[in-house]
C-alpha positions as CSV (number, residue, x, y, z in Angstrom):
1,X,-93.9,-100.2,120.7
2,X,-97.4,-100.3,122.2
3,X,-100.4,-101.6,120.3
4,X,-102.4,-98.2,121.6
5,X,-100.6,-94.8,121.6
6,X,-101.7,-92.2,123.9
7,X,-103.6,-89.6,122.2
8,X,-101.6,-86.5,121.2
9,X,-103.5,-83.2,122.6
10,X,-107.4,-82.9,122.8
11,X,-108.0,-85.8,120.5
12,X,-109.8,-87.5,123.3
13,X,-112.5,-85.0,123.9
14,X,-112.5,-84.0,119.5
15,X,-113.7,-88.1,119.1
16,X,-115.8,-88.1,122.3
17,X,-117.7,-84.9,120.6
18,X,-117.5,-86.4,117.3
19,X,-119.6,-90.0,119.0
20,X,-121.7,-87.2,120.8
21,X,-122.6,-85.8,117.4
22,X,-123.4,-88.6,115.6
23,X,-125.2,-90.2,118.0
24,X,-127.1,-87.7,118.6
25,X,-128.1,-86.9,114.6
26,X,-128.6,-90.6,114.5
27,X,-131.4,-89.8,117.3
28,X,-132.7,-86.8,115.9
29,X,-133.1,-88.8,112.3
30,X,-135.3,-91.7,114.1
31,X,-137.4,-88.9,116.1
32,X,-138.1,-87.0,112.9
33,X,-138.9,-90.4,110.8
34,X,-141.1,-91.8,113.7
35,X,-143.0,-88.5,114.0
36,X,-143.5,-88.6,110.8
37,X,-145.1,-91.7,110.3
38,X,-147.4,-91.2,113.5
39,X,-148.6,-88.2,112.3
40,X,-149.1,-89.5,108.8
41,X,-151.1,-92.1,110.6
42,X,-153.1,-90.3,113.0
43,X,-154.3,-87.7,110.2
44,X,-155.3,-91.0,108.3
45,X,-157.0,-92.9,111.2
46,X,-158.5,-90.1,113.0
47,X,-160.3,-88.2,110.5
48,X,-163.2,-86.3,110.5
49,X,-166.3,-86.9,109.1
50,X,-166.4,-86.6,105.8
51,X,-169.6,-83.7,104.8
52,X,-169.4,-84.5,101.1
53,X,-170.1,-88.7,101.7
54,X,-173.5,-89.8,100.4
55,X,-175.8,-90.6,103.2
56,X,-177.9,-94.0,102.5
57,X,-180.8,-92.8,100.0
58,X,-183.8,-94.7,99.1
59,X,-184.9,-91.8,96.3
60,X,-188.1,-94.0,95.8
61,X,-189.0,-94.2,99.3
62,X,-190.5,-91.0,99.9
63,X,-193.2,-92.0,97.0
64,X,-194.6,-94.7,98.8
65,X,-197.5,-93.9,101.4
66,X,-197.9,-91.7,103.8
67,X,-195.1,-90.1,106.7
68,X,-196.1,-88.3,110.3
69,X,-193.2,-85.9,111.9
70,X,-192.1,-88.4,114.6
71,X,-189.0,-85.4,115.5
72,X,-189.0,-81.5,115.3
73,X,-186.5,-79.9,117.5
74,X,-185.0,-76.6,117.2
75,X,-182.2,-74.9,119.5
76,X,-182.1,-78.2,121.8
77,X,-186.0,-77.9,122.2
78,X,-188.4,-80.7,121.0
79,X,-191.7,-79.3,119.2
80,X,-192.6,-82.1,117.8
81,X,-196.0,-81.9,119.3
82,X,-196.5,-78.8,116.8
83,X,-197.3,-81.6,113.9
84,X,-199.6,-84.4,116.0
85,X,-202.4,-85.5,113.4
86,X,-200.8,-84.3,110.3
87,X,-200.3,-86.9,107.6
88,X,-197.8,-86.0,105.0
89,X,-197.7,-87.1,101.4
90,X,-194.5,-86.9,98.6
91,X,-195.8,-87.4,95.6
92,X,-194.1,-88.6,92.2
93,X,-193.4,-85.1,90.6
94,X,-192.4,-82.9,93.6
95,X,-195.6,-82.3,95.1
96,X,-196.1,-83.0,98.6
97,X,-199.5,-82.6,100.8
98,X,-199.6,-82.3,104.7
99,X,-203.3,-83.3,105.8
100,X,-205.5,-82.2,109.4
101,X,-208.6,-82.8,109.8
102,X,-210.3,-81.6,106.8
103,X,-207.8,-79.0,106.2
104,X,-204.9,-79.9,103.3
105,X,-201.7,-78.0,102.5
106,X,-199.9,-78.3,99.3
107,X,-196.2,-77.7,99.5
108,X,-193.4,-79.4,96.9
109,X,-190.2,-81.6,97.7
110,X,-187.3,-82.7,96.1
111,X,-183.6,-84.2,96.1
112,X,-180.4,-81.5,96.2
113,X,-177.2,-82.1,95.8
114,X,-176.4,-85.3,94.1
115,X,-178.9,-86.8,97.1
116,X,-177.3,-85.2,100.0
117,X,-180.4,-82.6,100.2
118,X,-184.2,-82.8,101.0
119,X,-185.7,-79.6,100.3
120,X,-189.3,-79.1,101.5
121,X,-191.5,-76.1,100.7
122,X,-194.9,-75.6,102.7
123,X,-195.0,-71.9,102.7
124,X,-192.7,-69.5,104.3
125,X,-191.9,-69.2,108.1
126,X,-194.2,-66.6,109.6
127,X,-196.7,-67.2,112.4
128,X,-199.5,-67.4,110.2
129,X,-197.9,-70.5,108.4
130,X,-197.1,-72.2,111.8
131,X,-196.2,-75.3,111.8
132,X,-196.0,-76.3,108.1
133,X,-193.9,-73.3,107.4
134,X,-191.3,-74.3,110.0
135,X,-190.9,-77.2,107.7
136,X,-189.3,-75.1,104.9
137,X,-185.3,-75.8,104.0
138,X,-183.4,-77.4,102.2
139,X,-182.6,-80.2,105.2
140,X,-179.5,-82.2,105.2
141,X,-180.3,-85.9,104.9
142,X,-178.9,-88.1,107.8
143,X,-180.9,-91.4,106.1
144,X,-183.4,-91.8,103.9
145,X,-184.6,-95.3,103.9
146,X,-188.5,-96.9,103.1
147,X,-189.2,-96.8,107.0
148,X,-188.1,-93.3,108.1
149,X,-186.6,-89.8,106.7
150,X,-184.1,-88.4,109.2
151,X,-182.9,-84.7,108.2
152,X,-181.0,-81.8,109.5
153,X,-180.5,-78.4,109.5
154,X,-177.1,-77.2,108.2
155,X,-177.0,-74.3,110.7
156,X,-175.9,-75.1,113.8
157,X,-176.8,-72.7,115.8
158,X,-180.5,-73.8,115.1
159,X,-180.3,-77.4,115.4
160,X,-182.8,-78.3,113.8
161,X,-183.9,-82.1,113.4
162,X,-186.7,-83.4,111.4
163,X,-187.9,-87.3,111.5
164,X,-190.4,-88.3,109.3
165,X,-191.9,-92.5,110.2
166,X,-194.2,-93.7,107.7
167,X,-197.6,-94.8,109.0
């Protein structure tokens, strides 16, 4: 009697499909676990930004002398000539002043949003109120430190930055 028999019928090709199959679930089961964990790791790695992060605050910093607009742009375009020879002051208490010449400006300031807001009031934004008007928002803060205040408007379609460099 032989060791092997001779399959009887389609056995051959019913345990070639059955390999087939199983090798090819096998397959399916590693694609689907590797998938997985590169996605899993590219949402992970490759995030965003995260909006709600606290940006480096000195809340003090403000306080302490006095600040010139070193950046105004809106839409792309830099006006930051708009605010040569003003001096700006934020005083303890929310006041703030913006000084030319003899002429002074009282306006008010203060932290939003657990620190992650600089809002500054000098009047509303009409033509009559131009520049110091153009000031007023409640700015996004990019940094905040005892050298510089770097903000940003939340709108994009303005974009709007506003640098402020202590003298």
């Amino acid at each position: 009697m032989p060791i092997f028999s001779q399959p009887q019928g389609n056995a051959c090709i019913d345990y070639y499909v059955l390999l087939t199959f199983t090798n090819f679930s096998t397959m399916i089961k590693k694609w689907l676990i590797s998938s997985a964990f590169l996605t899993a790791f590219l949402c992970t790695a490759c995030s965003k930004s995260d909006d709600n992060s606290t940006p480096p605050v000195n809340t003090a910093a403000p306080t302490s002398g006095t600040w010139r607009v070193t950046l105004f742009s809106e839409r792309g375009e830099n006006n930051t000539s708009k605010f040569n020879g003003y001096t700006f002051t934020f005083n303890r208490g929310g006041t703030a002043t913006a000084m030319k010449d003899a002429i002074t400006k009282n306006g008010t300031w203060s932290f939003g949003n657990s620190n992650r807001r600089y809002n500054i009031d000098f009047g509303v934004k009409t033509d009559s109120n131009k520049p110091l008007g153009e000031l007023t928002d409640d700015w996004v803060i990019v940094e905040v430190s005892t050298t510089k205040i770097t903000l940003k408007d939340d709108n994009e379609s303005s974009n709007e930055q506003l640098v402020f460099t202590k003298n």
